[in-house]
N, C-alpha and C positions, 0 to 999 in steps of 0.2 A: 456505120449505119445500122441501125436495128429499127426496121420501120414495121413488121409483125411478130407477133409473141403469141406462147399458147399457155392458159393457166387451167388443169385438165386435176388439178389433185383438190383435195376438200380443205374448203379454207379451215376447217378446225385445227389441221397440222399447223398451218402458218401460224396461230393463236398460239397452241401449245409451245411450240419455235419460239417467239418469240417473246413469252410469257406474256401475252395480256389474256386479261378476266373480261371478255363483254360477249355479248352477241353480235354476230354477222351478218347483215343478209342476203342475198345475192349469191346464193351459193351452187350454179349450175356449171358446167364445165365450158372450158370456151378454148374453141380450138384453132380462133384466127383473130386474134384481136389485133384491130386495126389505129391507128391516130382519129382522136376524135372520140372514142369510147371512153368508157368507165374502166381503169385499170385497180387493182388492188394493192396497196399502197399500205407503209407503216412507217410513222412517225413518232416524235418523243417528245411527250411535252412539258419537261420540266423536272416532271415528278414520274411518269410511266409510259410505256412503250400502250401506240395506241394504231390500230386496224381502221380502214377506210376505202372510200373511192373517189378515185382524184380523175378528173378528164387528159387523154394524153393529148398533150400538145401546148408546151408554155405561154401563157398569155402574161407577161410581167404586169406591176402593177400601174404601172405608166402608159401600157398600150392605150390607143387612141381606138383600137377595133378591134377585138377577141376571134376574129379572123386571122390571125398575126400565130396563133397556136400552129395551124396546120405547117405553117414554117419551119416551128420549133419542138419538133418531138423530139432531136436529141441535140446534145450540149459536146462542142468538143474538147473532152479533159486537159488537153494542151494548152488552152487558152483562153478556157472559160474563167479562170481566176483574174484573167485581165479586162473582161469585157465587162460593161456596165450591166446588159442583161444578163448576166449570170451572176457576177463578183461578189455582191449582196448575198445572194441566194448558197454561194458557196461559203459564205461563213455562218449563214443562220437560219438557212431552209435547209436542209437538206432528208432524204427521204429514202427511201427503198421501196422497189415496185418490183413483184413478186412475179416468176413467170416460173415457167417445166420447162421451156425450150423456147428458141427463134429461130425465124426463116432466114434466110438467105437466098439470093439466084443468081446461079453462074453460067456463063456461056457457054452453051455446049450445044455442037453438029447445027448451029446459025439461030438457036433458040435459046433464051433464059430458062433453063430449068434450076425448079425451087429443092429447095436442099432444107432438112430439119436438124436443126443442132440442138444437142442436149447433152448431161453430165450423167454418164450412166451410174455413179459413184455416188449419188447427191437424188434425194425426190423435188428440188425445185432451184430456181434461181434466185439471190437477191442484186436484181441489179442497180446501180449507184443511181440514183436520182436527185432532182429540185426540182422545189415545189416553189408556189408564190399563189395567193388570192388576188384576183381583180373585182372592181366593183363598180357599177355603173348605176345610179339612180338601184331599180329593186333588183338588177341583176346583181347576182355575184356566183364566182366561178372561182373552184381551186381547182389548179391545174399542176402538170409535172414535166419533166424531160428528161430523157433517160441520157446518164455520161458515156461517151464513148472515148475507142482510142486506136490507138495502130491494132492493125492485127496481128497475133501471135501468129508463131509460123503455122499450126494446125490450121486458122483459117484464111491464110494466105491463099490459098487455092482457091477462095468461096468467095472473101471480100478484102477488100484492102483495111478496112474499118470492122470493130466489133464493139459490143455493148459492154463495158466495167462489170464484170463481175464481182463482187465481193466476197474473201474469205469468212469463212462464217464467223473467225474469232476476230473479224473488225465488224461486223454488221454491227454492234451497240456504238463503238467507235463514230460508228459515222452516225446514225441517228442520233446520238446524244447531241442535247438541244443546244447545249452552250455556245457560245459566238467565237469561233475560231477565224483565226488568220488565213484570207484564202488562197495567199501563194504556200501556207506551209498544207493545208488539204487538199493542192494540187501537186504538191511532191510528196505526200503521204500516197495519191491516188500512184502515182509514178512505180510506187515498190511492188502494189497488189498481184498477185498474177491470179489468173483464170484457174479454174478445175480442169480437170481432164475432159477432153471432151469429145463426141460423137455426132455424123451425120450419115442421115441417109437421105437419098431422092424423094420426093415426094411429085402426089398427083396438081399439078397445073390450077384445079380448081380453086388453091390455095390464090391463086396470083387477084380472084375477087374479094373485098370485103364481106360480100350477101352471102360468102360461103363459111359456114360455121358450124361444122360436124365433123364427126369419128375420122370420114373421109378425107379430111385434111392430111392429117398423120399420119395417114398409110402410107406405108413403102411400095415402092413403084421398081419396078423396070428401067433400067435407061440402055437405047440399042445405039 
């Protein structure tokens, strides 16, 4: 499960990263992003790696209501290469959505307290996403969902599930646009292993969407 992320560094690192040439806009720090927002997204189209904003929450291109997104903010790596709403999408969408850390909430003394994970070793995350456009009459929407998988033993303690992270020397790997086979990009996904990684507690305020500041990422106390 990765259902909040926080993108807190300047998107001109992501550019540089991942060599594209354009301008960005949108460049304030966000320290709770929720499903249903504007995430920061890179894709590849053919010819060069390209920067955007994709809504999280998959709407395929067959959905009958773009309602159906808030369902679908993640994909599970296991057996999304079998399902119709991803299959497609794993051999010829695929994307990377850019984050510094994600929450988590573990039970602890009869409450879910949120926890922040992040790679102290690394200034951001690319984590494995699909994409797909819907289109209805003048609406149209491109949306994303992020792959998950079992959790490593580091976040066993926190969740059963964690988000795909990607090695930085597969990130072009997987955004290169070509049309691959999606049971072999689901036993490619199978080898990846996460970064090193860190959490600490955080303040409860996190647990709403309307909260999006500094305050989120503080380290808290837990008694």
């Amino acid at each position: 499960m990765c259902g909040r992320f926080t993108f807190t560094i300047q998107p001109e690192d992501v550019l540089t990263h991942f060599h594209i040439e354009q301008e960005l806009e949108g460049g304030s720090p966000r320290y709770n992003i929720a499903p249903g927002q504007q995430v920061l997204s890179v894709v590849h189209d053919g010819e060069n790696n390209r920067a955007g904003y994709l809504k999280w929450g998959l709407v395929p291109v067959w959905a009958k209501d773009p309602s159906i997104g808030y369902k679908m903010i993640n994909a599970r790596s296991e057996t999304a290469h079998e399902k119709p709403s991803f299959k497609r999408l794993m051999e010829r969408k695929r994307c990377i959505i850019v984050a510094d850390s994600f929450f988590e909430w573990k039970e602890e003394n009869g409450r879910k307290q949120p926890y922040r994970i992040y790679a102290p070793k690394q200034s951001f995350f690319s984590f494995a996403g699909l994409w797909d456009r819907w289109r209805d009459g003048d609406e149209d929407l491109v949306t994303c969902t992020i792959l998950t998988r079992e959790a490593n033993p580091f976040m066993e303690s926190l969740h059963h599930r964690m988000p795909i992270i990607l090695p930085e020397e597969q990130e072009q790997w997987w955004i290169q646009s070509e049309t691959r086979n999606a049971k072999q990009v689901h036993d490619a996904l199978r080898q990846f292993s996460p970064p090193e990684l860190e959490a600490y507690p955080v303040h409860s305020m996190v647990n709403s969407a309307k909260n999006d500041g500094p305050g989120c990422v503080e380290k808290v106390s837990v008694e």
